[in-house]
VEXBAKOL-556233 format. One line per 3 residues: number of its first residue (from 1); their letters; for each residue x, y, z of N, C-alpha, C, CB. Coordinates in nm, 3 decimals, padded with zeros to 5 digits. Glycine has a CB too. Example, Ala and Ser with C-alpha at 12.3 -4.5 7.8 and 13.67 -1.06 7.14 Angstrom:
1	AS	01.319,-00.569,00.780,01.230,-00.450,00.780,01.320,-00.330,00.780,01.131,-00.447,00.905; 01.285,-00.225,00.708,01.367,-00.106,00.714,01.290,00.003,00.787,01.408,-00.060,00.572 $
//
This chain:
1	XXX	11.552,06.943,15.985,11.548,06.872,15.861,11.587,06.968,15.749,11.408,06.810,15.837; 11.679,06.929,15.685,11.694,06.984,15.551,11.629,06.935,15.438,11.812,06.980,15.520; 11.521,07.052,15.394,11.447,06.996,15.273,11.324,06.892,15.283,11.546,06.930,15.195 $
4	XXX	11.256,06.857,15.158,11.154,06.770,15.176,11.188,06.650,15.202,11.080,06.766,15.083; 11.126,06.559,15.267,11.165,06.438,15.280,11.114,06.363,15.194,11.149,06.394,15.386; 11.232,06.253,15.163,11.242,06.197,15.024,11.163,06.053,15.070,11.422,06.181,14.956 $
7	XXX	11.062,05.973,14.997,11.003,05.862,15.020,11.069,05.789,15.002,10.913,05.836,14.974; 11.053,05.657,15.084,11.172,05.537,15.076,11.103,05.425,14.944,11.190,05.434,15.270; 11.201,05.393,14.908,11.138,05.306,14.771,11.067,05.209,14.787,11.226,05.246,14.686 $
10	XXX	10.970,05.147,14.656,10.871,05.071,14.716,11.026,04.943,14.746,10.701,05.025,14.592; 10.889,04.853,14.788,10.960,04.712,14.834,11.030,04.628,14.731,10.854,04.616,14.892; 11.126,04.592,14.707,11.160,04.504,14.566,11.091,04.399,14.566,11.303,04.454,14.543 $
13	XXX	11.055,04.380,14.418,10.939,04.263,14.404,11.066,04.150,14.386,10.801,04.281,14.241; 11.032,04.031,14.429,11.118,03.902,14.429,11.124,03.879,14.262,11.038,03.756,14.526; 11.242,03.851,14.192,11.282,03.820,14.089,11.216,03.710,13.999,11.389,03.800,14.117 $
16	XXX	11.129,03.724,13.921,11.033,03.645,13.840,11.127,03.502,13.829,10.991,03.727,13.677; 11.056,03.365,13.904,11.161,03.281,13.878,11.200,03.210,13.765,11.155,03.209,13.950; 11.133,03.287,13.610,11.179,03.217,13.537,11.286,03.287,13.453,11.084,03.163,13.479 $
19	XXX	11.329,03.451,13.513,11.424,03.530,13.490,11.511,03.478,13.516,11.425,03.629,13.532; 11.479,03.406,13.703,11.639,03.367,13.766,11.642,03.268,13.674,11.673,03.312,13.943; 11.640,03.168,13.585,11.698,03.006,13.501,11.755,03.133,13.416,11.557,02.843,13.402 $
22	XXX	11.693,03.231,13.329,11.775,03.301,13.242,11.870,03.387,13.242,11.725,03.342,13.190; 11.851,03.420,13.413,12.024,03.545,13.444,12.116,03.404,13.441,12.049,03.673,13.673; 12.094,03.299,13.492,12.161,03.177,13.537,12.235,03.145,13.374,12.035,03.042,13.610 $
25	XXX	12.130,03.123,13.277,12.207,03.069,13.125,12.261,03.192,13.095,12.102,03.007,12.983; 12.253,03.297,13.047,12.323,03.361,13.074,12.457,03.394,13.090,12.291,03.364,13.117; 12.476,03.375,13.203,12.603,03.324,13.281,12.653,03.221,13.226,12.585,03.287,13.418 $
28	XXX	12.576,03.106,13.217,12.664,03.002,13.162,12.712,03.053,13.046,12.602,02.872,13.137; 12.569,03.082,12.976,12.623,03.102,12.809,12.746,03.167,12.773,12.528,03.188,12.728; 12.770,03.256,12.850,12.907,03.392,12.859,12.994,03.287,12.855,12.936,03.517,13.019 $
31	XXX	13.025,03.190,12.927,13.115,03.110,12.943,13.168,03.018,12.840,13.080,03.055,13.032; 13.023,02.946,12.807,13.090,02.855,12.641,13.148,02.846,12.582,13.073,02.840,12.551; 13.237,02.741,12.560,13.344,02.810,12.465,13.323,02.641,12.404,13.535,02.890,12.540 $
34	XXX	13.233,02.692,12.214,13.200,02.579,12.148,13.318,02.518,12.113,13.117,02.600,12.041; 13.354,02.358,12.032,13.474,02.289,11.992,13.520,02.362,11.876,13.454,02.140,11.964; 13.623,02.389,11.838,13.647,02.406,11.708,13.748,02.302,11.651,13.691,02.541,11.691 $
37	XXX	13.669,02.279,11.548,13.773,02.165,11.420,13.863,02.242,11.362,13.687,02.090,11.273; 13.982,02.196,11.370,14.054,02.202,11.298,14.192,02.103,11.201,14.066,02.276,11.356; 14.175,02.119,11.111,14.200,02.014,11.007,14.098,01.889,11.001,14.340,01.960,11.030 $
40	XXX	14.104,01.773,10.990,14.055,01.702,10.903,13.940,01.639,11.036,14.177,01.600,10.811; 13.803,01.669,11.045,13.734,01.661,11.162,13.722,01.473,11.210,13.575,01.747,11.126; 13.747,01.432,11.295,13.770,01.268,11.320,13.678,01.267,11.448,13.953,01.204,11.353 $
43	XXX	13.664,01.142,11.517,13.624,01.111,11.618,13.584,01.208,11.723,13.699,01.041,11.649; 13.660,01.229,11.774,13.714,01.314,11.867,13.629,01.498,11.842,13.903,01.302,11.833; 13.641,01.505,11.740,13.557,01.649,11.737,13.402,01.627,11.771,13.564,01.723,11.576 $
46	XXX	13.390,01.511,11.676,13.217,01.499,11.667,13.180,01.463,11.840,13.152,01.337,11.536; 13.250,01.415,11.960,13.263,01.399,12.072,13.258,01.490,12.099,13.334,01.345,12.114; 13.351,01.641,12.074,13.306,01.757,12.097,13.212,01.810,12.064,13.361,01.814,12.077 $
49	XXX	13.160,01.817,11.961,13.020,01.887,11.925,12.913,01.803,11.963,13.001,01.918,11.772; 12.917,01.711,12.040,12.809,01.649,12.097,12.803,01.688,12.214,12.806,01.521,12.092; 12.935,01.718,12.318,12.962,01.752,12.416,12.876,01.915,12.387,13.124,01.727,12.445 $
52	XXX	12.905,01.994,12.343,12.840,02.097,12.303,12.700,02.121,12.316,12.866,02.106,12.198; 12.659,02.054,12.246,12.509,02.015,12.246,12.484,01.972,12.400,12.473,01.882,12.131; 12.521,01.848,12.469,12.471,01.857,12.610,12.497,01.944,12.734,12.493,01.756,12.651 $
55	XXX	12.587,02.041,12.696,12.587,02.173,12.730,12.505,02.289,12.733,12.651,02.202,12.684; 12.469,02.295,12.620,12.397,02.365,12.554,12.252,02.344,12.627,12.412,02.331,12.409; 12.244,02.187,12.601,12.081,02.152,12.700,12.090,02.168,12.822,12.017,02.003,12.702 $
58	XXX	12.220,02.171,12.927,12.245,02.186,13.016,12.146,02.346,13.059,12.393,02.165,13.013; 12.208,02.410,12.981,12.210,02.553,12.992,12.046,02.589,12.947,12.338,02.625,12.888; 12.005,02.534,12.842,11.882,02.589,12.800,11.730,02.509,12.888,11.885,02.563,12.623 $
61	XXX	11.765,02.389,12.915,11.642,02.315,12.963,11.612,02.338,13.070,11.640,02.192,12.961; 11.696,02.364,13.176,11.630,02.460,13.347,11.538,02.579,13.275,11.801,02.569,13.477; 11.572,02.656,13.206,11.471,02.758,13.139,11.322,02.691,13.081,11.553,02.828,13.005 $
64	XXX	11.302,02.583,13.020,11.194,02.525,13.011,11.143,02.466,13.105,11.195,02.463,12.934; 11.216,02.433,13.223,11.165,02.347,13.361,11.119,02.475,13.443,11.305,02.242,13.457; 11.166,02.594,13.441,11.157,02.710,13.538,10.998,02.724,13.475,11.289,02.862,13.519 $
67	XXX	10.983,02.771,13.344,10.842,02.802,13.261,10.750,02.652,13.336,10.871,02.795,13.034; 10.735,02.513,13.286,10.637,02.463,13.367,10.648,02.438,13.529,10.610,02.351,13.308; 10.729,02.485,13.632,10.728,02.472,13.733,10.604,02.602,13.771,10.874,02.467,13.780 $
70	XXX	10.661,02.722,13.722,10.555,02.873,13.709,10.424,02.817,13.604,10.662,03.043,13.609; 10.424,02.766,13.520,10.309,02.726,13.524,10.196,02.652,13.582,10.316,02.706,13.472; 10.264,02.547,13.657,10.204,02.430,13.736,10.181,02.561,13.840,10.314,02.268,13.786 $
73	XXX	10.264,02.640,13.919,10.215,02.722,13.987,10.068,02.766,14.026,10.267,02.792,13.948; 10.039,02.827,13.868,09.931,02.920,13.842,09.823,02.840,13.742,09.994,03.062,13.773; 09.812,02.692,13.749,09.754,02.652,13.643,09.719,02.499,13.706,09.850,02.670,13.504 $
76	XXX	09.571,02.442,13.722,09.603,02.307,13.777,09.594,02.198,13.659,09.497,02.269,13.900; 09.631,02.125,13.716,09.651,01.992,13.559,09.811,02.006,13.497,09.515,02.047,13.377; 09.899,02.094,13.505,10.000,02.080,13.443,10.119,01.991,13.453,10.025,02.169,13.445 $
79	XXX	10.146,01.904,13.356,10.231,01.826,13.408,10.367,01.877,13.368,10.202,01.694,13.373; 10.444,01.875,13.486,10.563,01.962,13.531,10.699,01.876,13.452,10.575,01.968,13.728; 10.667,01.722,13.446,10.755,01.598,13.366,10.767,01.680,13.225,10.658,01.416,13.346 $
82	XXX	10.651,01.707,13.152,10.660,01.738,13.012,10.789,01.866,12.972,10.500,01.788,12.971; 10.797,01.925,13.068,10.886,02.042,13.086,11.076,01.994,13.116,10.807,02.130,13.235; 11.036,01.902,13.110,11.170,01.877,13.204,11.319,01.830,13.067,11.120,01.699,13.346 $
85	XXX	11.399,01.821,13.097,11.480,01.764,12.974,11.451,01.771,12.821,11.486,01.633,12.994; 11.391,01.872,12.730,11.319,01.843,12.643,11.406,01.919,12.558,11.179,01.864,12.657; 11.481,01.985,12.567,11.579,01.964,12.437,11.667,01.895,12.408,11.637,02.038,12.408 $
88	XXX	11.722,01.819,12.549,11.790,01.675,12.583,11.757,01.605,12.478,11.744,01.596,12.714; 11.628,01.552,12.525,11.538,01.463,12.437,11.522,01.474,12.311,11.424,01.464,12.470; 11.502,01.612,12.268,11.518,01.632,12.121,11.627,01.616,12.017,11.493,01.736,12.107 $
91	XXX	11.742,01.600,12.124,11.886,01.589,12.043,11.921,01.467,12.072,12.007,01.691,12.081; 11.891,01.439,12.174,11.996,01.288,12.222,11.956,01.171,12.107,11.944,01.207,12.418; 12.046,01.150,12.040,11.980,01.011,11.955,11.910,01.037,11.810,11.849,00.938,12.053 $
94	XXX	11.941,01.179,11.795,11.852,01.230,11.666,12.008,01.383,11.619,11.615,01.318,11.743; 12.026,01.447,11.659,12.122,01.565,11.621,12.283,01.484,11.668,12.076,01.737,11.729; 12.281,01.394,11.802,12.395,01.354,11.797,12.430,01.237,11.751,12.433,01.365,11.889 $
97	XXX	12.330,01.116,11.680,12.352,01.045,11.644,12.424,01.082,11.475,12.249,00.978,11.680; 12.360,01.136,11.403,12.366,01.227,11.312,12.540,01.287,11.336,12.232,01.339,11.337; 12.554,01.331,11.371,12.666,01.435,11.434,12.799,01.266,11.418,12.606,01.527,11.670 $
100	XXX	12.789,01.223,11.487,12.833,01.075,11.516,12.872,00.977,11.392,12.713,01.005,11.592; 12.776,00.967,11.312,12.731,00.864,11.224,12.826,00.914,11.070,12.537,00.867,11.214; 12.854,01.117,11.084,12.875,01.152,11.001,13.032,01.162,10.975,12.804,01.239,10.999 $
103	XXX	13.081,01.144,11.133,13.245,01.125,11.206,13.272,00.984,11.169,13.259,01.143,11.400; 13.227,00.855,11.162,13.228,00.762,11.124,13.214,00.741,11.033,13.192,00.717,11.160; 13.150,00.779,10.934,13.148,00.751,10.731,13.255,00.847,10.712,12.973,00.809,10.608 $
106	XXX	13.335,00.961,10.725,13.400,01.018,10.730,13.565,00.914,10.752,13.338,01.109,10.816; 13.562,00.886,10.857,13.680,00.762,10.908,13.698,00.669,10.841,13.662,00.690,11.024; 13.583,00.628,10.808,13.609,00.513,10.722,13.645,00.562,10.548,13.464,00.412,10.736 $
109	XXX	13.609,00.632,10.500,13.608,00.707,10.343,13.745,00.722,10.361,13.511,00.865,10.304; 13.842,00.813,10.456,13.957,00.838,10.472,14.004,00.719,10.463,13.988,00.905,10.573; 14.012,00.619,10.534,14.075,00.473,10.607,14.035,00.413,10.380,13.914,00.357,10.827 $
112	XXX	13.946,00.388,10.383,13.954,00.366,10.245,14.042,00.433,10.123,13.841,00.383,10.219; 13.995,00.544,10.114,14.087,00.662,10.021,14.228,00.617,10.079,14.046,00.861,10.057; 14.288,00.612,10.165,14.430,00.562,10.185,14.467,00.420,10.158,14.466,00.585,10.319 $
115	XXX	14.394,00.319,10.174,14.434,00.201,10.130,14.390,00.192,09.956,14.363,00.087,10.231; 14.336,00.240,09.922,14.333,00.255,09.771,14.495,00.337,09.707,14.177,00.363,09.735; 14.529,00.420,09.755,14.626,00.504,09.735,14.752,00.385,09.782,14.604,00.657,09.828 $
118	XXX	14.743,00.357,09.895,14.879,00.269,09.891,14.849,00.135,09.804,14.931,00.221,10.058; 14.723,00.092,09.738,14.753,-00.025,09.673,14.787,00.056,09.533,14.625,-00.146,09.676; 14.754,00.156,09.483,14.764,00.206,09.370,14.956,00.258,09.381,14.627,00.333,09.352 $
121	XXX	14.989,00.310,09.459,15.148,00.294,09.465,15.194,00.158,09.458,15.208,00.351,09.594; 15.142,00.056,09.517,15.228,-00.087,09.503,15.192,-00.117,09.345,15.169,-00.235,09.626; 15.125,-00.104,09.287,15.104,-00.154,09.142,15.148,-00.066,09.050,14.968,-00.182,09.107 $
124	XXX	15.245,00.057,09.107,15.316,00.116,09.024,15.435,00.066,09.073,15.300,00.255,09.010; 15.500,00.063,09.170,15.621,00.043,09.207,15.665,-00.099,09.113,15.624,00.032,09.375; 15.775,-00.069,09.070,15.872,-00.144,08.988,15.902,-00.307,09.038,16.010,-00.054,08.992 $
//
């Protein structure tokens, strides 16, 4: 033998499972690539930034399901439902309706502002 002998390392402890939902977003998150508007924002964007948002919950709400699954673990009475979809829930119908509602008064203000403008040219035109 050459030298002291070196101790073999302890055992690896299994990966805290509410690390693995966050190496996981993470990963996703690296990936995201939010909508960007450019020029005059219509339909179609606010579809994107909603799309965004259920992405986003995609990515963030396994991290709140990982936390009460490890809790229900180590804790009796926990209900594991309350954990589940809850930034979903917090946006769906409240941030994207909003988001939506604001693409639509928008469409229409435009769609107005232009038919005002072409009646205001016909009552100049000769």
């Amino acid at each position: 033998m050459y030298g002291p002998e070196i101790a073999a390392p302890p055992p690896a402890r299994p990966t805290h499972p509410v690390q693995r939902a966050i190496n996981a977003a993470i990963a996703r998150l690296a990936g995201f690539r939010p909508t960007r508007i450019v020029g005059e924002p219509d339909m179609n964007d606010a579809h994107g930034l909603v799309d965004d948002l259920d992405a986003l919950c995609a990515i963030v709400d396994p991290i709140v399901a990982a936390i009460g699954d490890y809790a229900a673990e180590n804790f009796h009475g926990i209900d594991r439902a309350l954990f589940r979809d809850q930034l979903r829930g917090a946006l769906d119908g409240n941030a994207t309706f909003d988001i939506e509602s604001a693409a639509r008064s928008a469409t229409v203000n435009r769609v107005q502002a232009e038919a005002e403008r072409c009646l205001e040219m016909r009552r100049r035109a000769p």
